[in-house]
VMD Tcl script that draws the C-alpha trace (Angstrom):
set ca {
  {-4.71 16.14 -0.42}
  {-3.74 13.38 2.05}
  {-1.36 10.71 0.96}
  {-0.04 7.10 2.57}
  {3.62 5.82 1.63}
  {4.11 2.45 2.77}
  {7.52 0.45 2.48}
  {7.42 -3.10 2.74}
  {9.55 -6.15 1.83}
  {8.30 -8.89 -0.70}
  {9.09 -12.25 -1.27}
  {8.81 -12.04 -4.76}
  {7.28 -8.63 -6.61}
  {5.84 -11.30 -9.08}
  {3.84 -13.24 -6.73}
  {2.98 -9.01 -4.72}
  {1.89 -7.24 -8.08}
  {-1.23 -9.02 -8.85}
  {-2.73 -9.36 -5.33}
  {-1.90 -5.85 -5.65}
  {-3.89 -5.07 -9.00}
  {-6.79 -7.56 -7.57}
  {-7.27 -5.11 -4.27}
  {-7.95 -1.77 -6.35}
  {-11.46 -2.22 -6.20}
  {-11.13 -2.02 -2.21}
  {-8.58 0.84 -2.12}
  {-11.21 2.70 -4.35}
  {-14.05 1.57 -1.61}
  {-11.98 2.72 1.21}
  {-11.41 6.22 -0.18}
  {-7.94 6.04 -2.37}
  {-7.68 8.37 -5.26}
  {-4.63 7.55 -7.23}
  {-1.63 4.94 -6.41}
  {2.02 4.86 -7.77}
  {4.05 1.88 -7.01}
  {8.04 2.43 -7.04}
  {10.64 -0.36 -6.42}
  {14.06 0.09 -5.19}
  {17.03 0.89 -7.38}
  {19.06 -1.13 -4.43}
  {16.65 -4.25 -3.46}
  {14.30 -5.71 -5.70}
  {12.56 -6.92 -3.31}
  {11.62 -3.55 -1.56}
  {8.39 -1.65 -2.91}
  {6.73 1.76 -2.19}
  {3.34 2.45 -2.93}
  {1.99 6.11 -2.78}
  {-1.24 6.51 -2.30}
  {-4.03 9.66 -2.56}
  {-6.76 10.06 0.12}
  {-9.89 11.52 0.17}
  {-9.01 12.28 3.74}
  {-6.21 11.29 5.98}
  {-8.62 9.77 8.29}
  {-9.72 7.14 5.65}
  {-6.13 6.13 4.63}
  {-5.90 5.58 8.05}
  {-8.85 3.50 8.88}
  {-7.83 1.19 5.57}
  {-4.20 0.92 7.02}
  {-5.11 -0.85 10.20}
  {-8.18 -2.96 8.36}
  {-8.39 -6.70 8.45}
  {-8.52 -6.27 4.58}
  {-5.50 -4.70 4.15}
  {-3.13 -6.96 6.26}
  {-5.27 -10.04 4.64}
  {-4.18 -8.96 1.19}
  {-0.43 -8.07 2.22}
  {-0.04 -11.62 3.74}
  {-1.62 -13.26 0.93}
  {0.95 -11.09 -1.41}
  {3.53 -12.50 0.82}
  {4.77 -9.27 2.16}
  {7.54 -10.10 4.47}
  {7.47 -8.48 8.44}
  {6.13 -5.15 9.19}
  {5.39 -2.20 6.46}
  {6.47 1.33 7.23}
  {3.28 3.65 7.09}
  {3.85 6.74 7.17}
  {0.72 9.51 6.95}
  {1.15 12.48 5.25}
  {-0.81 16.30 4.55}
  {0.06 18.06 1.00}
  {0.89 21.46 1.82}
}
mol new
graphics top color blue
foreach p $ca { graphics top sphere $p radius 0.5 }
foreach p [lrange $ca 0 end-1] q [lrange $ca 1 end] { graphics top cylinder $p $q radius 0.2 }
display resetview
């Protein structure tokens, strides 16, 4: 199973959540299998999400889409997510 963590910084997790919710259908689309969002215990304002792949190659292909960095800036993400790639073994 392949699986994409991203950690990003919003301006508000009320204004990021629904933007969120409203992009499913596109995550499904792409390939994306299951999500979990987590927010930090320290900053409210930092989220993970944890996604499931089809294949590695997909999460990676929706990562650097127009779509995705569309939806981030219109969910007012702040700066530049960490994505990080990852194999189940």
């Amino acid at each position: 199973m392949a699986h994409m963590l991203v950690r990003m910084n919003v301006e508000s997790y009320a204004k990021w959540r629904p933007v969120f919710k409203e992009h499913e259908a596109a995550r499904k689309a792409a390939g994306c299998t299951g999500t979990q969002v987590f927010r930090s215990g320290n900053d409210p304002f930092e989220v993970f999400v944890l996604t499931e792949w089809e294949e590695l190659e997909k999460a990676r292909k929706f990562a650097s889409s127009d779509d995705m960095r569309e939806a981030m800036q219109k969910a007012g993400v702040k700066g530049q997510p960490d994505i990080y790639f990852m194999q189940e073994v």
